[in-house]
C-alpha positions in Angstrom: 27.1 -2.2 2.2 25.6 -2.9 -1.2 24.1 0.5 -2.9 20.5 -0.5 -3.6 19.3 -0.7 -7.0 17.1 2.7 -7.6 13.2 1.9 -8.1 12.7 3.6 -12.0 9.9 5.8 -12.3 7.1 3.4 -14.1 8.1 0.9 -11.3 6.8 2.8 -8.8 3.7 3.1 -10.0 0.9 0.5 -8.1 -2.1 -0.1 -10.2 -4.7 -1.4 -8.5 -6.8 -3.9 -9.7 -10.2 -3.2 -8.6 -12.7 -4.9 -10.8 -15.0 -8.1 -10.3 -13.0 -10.5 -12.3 -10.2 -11.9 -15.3 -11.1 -10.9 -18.3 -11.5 -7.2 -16.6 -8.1 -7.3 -14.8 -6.0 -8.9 -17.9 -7.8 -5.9 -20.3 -6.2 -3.5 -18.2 -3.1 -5.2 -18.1 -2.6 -5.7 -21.4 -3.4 -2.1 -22.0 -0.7 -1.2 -19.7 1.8 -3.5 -20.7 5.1 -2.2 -21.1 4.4 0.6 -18.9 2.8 -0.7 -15.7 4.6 -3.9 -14.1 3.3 -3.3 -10.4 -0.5 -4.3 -9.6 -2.6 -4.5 -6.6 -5.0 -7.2 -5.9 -7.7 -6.3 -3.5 -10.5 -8.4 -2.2 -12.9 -8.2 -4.7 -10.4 -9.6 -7.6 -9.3 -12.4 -5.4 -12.4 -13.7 -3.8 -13.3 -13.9 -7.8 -10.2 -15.6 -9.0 -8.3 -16.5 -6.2 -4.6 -17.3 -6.5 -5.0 -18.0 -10.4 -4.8 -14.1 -10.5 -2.3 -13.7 -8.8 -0.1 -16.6 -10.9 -1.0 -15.3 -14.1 0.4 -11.5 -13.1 3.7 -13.6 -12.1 3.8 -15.4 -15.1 3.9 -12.0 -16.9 6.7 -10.9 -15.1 5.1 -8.4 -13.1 5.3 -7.8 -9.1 2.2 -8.4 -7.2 1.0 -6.4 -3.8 -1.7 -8.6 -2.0 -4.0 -6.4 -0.4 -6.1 -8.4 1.6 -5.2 -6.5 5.1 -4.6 -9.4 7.1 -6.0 -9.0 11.1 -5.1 -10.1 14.2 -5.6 -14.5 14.1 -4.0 -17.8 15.6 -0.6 -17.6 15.0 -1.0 -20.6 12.9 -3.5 -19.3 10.6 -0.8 -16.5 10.3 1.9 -18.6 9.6 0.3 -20.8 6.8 -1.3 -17.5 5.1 2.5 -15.9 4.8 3.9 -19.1 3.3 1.5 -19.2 1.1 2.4 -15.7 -0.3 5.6 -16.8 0.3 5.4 -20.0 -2.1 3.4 -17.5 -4.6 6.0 -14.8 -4.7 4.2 -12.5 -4.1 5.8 -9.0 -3.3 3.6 -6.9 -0.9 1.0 -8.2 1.7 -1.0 -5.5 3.8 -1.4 -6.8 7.8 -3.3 -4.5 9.8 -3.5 -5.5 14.0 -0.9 -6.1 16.9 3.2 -6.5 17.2 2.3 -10.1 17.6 0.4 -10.4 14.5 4.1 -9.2 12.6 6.1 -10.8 14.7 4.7 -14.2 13.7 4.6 -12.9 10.2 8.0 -12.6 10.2 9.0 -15.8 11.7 7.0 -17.3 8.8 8.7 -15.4 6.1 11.7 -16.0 7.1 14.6 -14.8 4.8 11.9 -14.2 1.5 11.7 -11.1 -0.2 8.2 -10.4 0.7 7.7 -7.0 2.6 5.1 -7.2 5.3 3.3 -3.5 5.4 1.4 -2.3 8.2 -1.6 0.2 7.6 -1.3 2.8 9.8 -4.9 4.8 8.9 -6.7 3.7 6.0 -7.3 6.6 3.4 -11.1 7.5 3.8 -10.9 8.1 7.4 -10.3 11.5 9.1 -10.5 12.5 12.9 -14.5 12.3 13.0 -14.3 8.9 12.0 -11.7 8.0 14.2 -13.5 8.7 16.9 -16.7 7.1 16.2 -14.5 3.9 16.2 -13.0 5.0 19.2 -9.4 5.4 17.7 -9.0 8.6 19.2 -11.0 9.9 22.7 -14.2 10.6 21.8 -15.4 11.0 25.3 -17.0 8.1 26.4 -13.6 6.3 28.1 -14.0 3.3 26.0 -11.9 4.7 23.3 -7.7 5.0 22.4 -6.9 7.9 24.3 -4.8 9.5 21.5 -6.3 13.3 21.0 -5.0 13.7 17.6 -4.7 11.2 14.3 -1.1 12.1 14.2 -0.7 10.5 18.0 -2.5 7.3 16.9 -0.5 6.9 14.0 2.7 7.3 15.4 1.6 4.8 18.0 0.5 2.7 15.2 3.7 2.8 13.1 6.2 2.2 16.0 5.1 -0.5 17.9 4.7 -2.6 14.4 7.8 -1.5 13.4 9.8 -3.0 16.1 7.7 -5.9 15.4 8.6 -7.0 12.2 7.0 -4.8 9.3 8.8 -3.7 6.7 7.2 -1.0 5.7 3.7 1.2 5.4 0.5 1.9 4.5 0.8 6.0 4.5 -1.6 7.9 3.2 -2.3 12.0 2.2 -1.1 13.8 4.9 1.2 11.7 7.0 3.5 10.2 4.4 6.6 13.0 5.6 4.9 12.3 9.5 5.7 8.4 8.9 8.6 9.1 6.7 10.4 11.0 9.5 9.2 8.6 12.3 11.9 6.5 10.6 14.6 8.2 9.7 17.7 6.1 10.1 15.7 2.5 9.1 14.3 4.2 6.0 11.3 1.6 5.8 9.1 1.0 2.5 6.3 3.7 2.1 3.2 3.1 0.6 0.7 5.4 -0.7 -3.0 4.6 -1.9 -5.3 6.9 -3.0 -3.0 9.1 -5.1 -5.2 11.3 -7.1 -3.4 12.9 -10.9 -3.5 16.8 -11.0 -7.3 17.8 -11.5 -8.9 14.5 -10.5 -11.5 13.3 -8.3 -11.1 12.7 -4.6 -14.0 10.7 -4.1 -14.4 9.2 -0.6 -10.8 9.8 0.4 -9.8 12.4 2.9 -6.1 12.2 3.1 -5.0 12.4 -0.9 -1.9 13.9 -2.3 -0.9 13.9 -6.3 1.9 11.5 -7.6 4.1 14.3 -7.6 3.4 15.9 -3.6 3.6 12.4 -2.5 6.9 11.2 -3.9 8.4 14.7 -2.5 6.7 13.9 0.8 8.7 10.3 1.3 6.7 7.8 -0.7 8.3 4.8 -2.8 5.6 3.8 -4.5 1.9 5.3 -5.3 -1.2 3.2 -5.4 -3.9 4.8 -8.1 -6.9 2.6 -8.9 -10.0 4.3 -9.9 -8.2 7.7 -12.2 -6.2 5.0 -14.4 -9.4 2.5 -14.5 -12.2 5.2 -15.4 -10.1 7.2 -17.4 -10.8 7.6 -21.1 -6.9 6.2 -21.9 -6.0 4.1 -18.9 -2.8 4.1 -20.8 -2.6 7.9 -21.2 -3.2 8.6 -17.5 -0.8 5.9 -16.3 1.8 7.9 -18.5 0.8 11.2 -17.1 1.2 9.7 -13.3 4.3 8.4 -14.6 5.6 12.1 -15.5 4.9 13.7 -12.2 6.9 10.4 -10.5 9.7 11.4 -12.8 9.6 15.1 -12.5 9.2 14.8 -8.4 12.7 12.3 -8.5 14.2 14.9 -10.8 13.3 17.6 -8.4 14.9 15.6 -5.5 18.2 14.9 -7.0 
């Protein structure tokens, strides 16, 4: 079996582009460039730009994780929206509903290299919220009846797992819970809302720094708002950067 090529530091680093159009996004790039070469588009940049975005970050040279969290459809509407990312290269696409939702992404990707990730919890949420969507048993019987975020999670992870993803959305907390769900398969990790030594948390619940969440199991680390508000975008990039290299350091 071929040895896969090992991800370098910089290139695990996700920066997500969270701002309300072009000339924002391609500031930021070219303030990063040579450093960053991995960037999330969320809703907000593509319902602005649309694909355009996402064809001039290609045209750079850089990889591309769609972020659009794909839900539960026709099977057709499915299909066509993975051959489009597909035909755009892209690298990463976030789906977020049932084993048949990946199971006809996968049939539509076919033998491409784009990884299909599953979101397991999203990164604001903790057991309160859960159960005031009914994730976990609140109570009332109309509810998952999963006591614990852990349980839903695992429940989460599994079934879409055997369905076709290749990987997760795995937040704070359960990135070494996830990690060791799978320990043979070794499937892609994830993680968004990294926060840098000393920074905000804002509304997330389940954060970990660069460095906790690469020794917890994660391959790469999404980090939007510390690099964007930052003084030197550039600077704190770098600084994420160092605790990716010093955690791989630690691990070898």
């Amino acid at each position: 079996m071929k040895t896969p090529t090992p991800i370098k530091p910089a290139d695990r680093l996700i920066f997500a582009l969270d701002v309300p159009d072009r000339t924002k996004a391609l500031a930021y790039v070219e303030q990063l460039d040579g450093l960053v070469t991995f960037y999330k588009v969320g809703w907000e940049l593509f319902l602005a730009e649309g694909l355009s975005i996402v064809r001039e970050l290609k045209a750079k040279g850089h990889r591309v994780f769609l972020d659009l969290k794909i839900q539960d459809d026709v099977d057709e509407t499915v299909n066509r929206y993975i051959q489009v990312a597909v035909r755009e290269h892209i690298d990463l696409v976030t789906l977020h509903g049932s084993e048949r939702l990946f199971a006809t992404a996968k049939r539509a990707k076919g033998d491409a290299s784009l990884q299909l990730l599953s979101l397991t919890l999203l990164s604001n949420m903790d057991e309160a919220a859960m159960k005031d969507i009914a994730l976990l048993d609140n109570g009332t019987g109309y509810c998952l009846p999963f006591k614990k975020s852990e349980d839903y999670v695992q429940w989460k992870a599994t079934r879409t797992a055997k369905a076709g993803a290749d990987g997760f959305i795995a937040s704070g907390r359960f990135v070494s819970f996830v990690r060791s769900l799978f320990q043979e398969s070794r499937p892609l990790i994830v993680t968004p809302g990294v926060r840098p030594s000393g920074a905000s948390h804002a509304e997330h619940k389940n954060v970990l720094t660069p460095k906790a969440a690469i020794l917890a199991g994660s391959d790469y680390l999404v980090v939007g708002r510390p690099i964007r508000d930052a003084d030197s975008p550039r600077a704190t990039a770098q600084d994420v950067v160092q605790e990716i290299t010093e955690a791989l350091e630690s691990l070898s």
